[in-house]
C-alpha positions as protocol buffer text, in pm:
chain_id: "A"
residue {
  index: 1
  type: UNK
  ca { x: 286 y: 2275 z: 1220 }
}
residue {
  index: 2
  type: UNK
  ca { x: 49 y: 2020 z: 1285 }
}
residue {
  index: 3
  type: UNK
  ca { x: 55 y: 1624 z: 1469 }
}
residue {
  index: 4
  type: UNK
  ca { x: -99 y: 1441 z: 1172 }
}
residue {
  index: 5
  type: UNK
  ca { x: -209 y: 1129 z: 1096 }
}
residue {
  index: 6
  type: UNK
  ca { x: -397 y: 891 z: 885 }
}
residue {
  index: 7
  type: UNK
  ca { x: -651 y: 654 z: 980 }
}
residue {
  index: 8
  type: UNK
  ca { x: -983 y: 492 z: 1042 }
}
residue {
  index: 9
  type: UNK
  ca { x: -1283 y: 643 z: 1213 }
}
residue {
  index: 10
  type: UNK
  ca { x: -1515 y: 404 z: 1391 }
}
residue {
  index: 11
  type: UNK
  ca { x: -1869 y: 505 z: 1453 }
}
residue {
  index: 12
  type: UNK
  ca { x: -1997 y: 579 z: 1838 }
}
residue {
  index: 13
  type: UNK
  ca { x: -2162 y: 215 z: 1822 }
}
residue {
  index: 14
  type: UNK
  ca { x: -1829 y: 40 z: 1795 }
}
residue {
  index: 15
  type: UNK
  ca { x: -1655 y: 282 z: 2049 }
}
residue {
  index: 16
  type: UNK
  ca { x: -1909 y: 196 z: 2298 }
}
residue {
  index: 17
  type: UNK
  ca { x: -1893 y: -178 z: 2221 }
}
residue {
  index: 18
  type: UNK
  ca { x: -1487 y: -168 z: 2249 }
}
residue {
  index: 19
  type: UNK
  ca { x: -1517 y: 77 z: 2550 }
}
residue {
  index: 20
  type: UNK
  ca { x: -1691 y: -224 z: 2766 }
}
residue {
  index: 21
  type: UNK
  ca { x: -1358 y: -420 z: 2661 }
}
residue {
  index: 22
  type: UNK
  ca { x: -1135 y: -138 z: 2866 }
}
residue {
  index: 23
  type: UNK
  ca { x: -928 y: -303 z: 3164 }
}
residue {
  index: 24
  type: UNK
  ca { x: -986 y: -211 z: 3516 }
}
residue {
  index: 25
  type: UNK
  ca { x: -850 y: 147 z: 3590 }
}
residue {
  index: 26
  type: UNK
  ca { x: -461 y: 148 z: 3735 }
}
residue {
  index: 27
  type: UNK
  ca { x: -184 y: 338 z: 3840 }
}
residue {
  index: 28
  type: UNK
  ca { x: 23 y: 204 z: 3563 }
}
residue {
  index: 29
  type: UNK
  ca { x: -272 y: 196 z: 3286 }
}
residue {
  index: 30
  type: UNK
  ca { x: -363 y: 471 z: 3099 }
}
residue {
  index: 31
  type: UNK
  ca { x: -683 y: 426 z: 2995 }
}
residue {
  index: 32
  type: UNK
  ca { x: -796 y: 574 z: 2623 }
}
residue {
  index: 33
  type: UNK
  ca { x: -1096 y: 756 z: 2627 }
}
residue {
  index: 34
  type: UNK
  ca { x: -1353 y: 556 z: 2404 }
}
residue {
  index: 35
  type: UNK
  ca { x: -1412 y: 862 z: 2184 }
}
residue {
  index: 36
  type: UNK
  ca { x: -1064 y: 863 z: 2055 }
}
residue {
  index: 37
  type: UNK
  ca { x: -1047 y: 522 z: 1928 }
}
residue {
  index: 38
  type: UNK
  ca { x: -934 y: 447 z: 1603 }
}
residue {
  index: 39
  type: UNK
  ca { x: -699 y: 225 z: 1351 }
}
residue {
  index: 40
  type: UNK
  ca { x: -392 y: 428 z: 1256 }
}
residue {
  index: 41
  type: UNK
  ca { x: -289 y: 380 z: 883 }
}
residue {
  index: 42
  type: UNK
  ca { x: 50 y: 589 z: 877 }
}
residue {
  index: 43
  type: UNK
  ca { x: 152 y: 830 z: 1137 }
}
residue {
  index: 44
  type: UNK
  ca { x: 312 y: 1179 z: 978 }
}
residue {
  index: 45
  type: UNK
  ca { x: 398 y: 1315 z: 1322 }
}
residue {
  index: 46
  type: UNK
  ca { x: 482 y: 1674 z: 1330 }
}
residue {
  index: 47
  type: UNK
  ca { x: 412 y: 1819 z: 975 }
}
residue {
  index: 48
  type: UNK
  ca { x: 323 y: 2152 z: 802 }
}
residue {
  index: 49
  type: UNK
  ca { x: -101 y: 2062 z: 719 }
}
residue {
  index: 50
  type: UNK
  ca { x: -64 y: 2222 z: 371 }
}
residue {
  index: 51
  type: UNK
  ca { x: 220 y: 1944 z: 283 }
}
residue {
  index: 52
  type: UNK
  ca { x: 9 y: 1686 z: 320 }
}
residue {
  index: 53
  type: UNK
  ca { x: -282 y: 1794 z: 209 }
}
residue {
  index: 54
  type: UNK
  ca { x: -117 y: 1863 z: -131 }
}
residue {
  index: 55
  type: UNK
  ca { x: 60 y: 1514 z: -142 }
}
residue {
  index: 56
  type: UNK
  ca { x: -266 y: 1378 z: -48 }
}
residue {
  index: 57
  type: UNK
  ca { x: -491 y: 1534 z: -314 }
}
residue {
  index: 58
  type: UNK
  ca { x: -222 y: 1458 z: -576 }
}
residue {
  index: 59
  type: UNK
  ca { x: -213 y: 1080 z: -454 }
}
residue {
  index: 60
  type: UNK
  ca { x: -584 y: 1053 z: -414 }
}
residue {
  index: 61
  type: UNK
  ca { x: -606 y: 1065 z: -811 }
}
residue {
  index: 62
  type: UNK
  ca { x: -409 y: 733 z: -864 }
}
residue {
  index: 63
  type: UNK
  ca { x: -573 y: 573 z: -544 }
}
residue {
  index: 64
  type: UNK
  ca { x: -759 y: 287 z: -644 }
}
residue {
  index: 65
  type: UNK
  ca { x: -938 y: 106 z: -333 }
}
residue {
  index: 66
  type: UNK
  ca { x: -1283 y: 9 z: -246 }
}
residue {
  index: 67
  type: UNK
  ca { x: -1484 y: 8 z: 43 }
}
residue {
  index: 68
  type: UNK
  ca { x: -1415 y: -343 z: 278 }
}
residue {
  index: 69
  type: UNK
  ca { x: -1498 y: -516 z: 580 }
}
residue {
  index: 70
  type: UNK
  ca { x: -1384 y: -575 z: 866 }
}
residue {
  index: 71
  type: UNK
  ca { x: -1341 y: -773 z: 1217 }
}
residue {
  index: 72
  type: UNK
  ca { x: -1266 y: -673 z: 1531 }
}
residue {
  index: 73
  type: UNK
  ca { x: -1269 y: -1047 z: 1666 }
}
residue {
  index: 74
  type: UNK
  ca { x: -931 y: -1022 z: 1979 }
}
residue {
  index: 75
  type: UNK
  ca { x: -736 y: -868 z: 2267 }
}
residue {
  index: 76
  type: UNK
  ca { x: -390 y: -823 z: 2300 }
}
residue {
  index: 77
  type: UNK
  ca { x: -108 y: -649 z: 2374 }
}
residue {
  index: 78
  type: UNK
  ca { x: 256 y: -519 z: 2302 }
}
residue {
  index: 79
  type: UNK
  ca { x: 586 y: -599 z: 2498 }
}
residue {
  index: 80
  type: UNK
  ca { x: 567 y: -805 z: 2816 }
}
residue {
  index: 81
  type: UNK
  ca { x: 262 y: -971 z: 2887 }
}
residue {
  index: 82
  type: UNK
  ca { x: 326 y: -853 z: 3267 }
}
residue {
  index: 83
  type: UNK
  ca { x: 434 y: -515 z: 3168 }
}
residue {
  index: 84
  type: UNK
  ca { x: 259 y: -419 z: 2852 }
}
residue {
  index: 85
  type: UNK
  ca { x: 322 y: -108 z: 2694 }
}
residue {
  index: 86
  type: UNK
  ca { x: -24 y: -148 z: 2479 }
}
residue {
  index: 87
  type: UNK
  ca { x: -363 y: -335 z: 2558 }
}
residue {
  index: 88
  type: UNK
  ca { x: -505 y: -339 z: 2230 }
}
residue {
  index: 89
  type: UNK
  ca { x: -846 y: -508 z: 2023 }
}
residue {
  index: 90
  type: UNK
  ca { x: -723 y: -645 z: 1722 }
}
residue {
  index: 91
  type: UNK
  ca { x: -849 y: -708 z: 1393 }
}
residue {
  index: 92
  type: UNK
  ca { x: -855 y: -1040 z: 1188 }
}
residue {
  index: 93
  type: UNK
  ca { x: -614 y: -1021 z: 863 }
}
residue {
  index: 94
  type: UNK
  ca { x: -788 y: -831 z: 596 }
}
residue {
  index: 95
  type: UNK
  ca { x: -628 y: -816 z: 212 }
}
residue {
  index: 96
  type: UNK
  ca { x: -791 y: -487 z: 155 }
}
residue {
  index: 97
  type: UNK
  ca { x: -643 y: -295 z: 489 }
}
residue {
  index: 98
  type: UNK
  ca { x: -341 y: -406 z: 365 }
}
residue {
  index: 99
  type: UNK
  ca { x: -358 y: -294 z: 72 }
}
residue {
  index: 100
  type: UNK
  ca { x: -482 y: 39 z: 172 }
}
residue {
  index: 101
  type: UNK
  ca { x: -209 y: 53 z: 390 }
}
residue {
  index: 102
  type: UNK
  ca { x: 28 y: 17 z: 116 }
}
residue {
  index: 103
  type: UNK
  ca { x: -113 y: 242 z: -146 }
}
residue {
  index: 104
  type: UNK
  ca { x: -61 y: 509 z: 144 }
}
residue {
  index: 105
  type: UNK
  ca { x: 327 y: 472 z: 137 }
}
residue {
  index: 106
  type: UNK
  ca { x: 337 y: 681 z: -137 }
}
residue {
  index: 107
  type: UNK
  ca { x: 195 y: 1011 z: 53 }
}
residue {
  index: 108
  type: UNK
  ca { x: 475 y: 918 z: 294 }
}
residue {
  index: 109
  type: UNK
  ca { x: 765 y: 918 z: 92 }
}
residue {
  index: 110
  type: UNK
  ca { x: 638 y: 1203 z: -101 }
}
residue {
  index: 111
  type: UNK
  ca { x: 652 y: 1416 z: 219 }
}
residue {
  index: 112
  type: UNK
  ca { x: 989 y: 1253 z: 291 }
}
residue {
  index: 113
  type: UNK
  ca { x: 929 y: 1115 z: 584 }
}
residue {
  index: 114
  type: UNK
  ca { x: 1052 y: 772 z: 730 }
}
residue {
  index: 115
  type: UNK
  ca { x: 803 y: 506 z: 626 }
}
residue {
  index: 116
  type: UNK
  ca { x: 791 y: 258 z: 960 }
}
residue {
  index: 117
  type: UNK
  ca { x: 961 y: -84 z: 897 }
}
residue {
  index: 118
  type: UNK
  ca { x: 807 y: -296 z: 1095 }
}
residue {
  index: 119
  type: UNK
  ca { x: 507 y: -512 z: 982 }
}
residue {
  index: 120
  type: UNK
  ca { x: 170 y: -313 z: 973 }
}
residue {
  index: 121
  type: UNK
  ca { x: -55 y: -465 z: 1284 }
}
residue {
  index: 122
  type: UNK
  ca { x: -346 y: -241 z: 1258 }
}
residue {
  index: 123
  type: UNK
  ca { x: -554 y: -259 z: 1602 }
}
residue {
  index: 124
  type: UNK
  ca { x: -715 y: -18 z: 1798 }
}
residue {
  index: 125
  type: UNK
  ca { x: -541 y: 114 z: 2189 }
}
residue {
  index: 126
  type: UNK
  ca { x: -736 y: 75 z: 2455 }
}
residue {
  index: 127
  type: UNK
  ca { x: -475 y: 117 z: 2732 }
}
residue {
  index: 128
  type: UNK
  ca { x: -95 y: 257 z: 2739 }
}
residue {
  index: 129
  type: UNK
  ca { x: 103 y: 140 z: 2990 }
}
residue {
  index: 130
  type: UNK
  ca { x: 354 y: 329 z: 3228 }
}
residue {
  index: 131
  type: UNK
  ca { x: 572 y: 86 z: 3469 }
}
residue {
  index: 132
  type: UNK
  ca { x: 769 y: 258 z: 3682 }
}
residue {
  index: 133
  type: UNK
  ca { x: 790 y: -4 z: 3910 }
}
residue {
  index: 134
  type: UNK
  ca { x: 711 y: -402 z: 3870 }
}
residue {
  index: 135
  type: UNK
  ca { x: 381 y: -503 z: 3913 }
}
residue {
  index: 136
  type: UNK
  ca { x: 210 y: -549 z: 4216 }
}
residue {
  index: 137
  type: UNK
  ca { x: -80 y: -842 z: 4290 }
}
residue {
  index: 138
  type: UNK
  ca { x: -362 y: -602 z: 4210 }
}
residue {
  index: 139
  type: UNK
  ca { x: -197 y: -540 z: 3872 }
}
residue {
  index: 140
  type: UNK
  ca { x: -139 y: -830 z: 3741 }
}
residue {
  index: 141
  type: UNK
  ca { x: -469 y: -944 z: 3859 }
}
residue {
  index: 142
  type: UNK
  ca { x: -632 y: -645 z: 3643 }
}
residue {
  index: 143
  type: UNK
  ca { x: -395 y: -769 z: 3334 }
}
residue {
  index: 144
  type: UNK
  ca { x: -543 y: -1136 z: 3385 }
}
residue {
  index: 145
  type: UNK
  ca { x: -866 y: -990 z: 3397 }
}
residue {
  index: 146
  type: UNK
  ca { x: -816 y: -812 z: 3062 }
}
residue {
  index: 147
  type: UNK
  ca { x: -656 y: -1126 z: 2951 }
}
residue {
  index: 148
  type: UNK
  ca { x: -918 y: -1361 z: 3006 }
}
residue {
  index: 149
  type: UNK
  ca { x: -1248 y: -1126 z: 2885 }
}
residue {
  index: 150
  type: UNK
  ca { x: -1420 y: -1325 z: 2576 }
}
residue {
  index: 151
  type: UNK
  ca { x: -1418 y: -1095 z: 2302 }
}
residue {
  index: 152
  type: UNK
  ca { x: -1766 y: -1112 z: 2048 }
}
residue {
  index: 153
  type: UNK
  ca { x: -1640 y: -1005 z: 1727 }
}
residue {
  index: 154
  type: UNK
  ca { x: -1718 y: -680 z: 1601 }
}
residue {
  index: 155
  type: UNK
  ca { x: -1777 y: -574 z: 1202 }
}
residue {
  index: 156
  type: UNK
  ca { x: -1692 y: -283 z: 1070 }
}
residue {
  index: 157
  type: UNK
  ca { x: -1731 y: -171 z: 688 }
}
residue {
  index: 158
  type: UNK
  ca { x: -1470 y: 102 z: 630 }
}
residue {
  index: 159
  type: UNK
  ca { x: -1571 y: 307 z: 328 }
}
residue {
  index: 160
  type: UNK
  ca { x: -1344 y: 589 z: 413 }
}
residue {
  index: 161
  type: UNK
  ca { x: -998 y: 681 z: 584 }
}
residue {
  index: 162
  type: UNK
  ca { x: -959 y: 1026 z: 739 }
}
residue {
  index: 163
  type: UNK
  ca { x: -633 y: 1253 z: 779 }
}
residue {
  index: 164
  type: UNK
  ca { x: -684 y: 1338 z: 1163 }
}
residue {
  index: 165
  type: UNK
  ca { x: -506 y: 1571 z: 1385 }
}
residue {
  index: 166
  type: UNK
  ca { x: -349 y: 1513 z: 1706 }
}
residue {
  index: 167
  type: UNK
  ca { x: -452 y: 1805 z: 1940 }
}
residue {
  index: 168
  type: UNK
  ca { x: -357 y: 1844 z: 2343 }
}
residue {
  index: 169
  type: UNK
  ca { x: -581 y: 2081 z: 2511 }
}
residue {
  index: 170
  type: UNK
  ca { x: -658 y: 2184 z: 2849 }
}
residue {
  index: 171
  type: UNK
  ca { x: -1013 y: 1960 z: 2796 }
}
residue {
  index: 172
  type: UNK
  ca { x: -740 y: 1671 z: 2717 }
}
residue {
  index: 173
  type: UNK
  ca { x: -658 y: 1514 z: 2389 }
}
residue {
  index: 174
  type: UNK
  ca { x: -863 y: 1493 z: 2049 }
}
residue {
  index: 175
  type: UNK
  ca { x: -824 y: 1418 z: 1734 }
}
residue {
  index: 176
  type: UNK
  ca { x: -1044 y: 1611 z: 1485 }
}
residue {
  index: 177
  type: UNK
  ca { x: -1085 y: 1482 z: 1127 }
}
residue {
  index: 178
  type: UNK
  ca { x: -934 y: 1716 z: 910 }
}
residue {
  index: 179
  type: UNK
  ca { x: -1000 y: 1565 z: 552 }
}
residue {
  index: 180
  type: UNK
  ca { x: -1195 y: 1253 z: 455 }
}
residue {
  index: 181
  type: UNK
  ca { x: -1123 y: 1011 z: 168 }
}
residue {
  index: 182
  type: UNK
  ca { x: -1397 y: 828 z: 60 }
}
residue {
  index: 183
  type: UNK
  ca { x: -1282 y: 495 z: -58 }
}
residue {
  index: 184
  type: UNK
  ca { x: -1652 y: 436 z: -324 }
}
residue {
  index: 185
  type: UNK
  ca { x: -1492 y: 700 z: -568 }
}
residue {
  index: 186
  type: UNK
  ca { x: -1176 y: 773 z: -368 }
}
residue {
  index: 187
  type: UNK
  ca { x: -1244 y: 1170 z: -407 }
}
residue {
  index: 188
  type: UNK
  ca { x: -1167 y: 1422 z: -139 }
}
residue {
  index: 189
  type: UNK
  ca { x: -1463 y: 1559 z: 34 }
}
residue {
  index: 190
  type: UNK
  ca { x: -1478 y: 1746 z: 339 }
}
residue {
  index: 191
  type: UNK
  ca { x: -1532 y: 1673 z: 696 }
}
């Protein structure tokens, strides 16, 4: 059994870029470390590799998608502005992501797993955070900090998604590309 998901790779250029973006190091931040950024498409979770890999080959034949662009152009986060459990870049609403997105369902339900209900809001997690008690001074001055940076937009052309693989290891976490799906002709090739 493997953690798998599938998503976005963004080239060591862009990680740098969105690494200078990265809020002030905290007690209750978790910083991400710039080489495992990335835009999530669909999350599998804890799966049997083969599975997917089968679903995905059998889906990739009726996948029609080209490569896009797109724009890294904000910062943000999820839940409480004081307390956020995400500081996030986001992206600027793109038809094609979405779409890509949606063609993926398929693979999901096919695997039978739980396809997420909530809107899709693709973006890229720069910082988790863990409040176990309410912010002091220095934190919310780091937040406001964060807050307040002026983000120059970044473009990205995505011409292919990737199934990755959540590992832990004692060297820390990583997630190596296990397939790639290259949107020109939408074939498998690998990694």
């Amino acid at each position: 059994m493997s953690v798998l998901f599938l998503g976005l790779e963004l080239s060591e250029t862009i990680k740098a870029d969105l690494a200078s973006y990265l809020p002030t190091q905290s007690k209750h931040l978790r910083l991400v470390k710039p080489a495992l950024f990335h835009i999530t498409l669909h999350y599998f979770g804890e799966i049997e590799r083969e599975r997917v890999l089968h679903v995905l080959q059998q889906c990739n034949q009726s996948l029609i998608c080209q490569p896009f662009e797109l724009t890294m152009s904000s910062l943000g986060y999820f839940g409480k502005k004081q307390k956020p459990s995400v500081l996030w870049a986001g992206l600027d609403p793109c038809d094609a992501l979405s779409n890509l997105h949606q063609a993926l369902i398929p693979v999901m339900e096919a695997c039978e797993l739980e396809v997420d209900s909530r809107p899709y809001h693709p973006h890229i997690t720069l910082a988790r955070g863990r409040w176990r008690s309410n912010p002091l001074k220095k934190d919310l001055d780091i937040l406001d900090a964060f807050y307040r940076q002026s983000f120059q937009p970044i473009q990205y052309r995505v011409n292919s998604f990737v199934l990755f693989e959540s590992k832990v290891t004692e060297q820390g976490r990583s997630y190596p590309v296990i397939q790639r799906f290259n949107l020109k002709k939408c074939r498998l090739s690998e990694s």
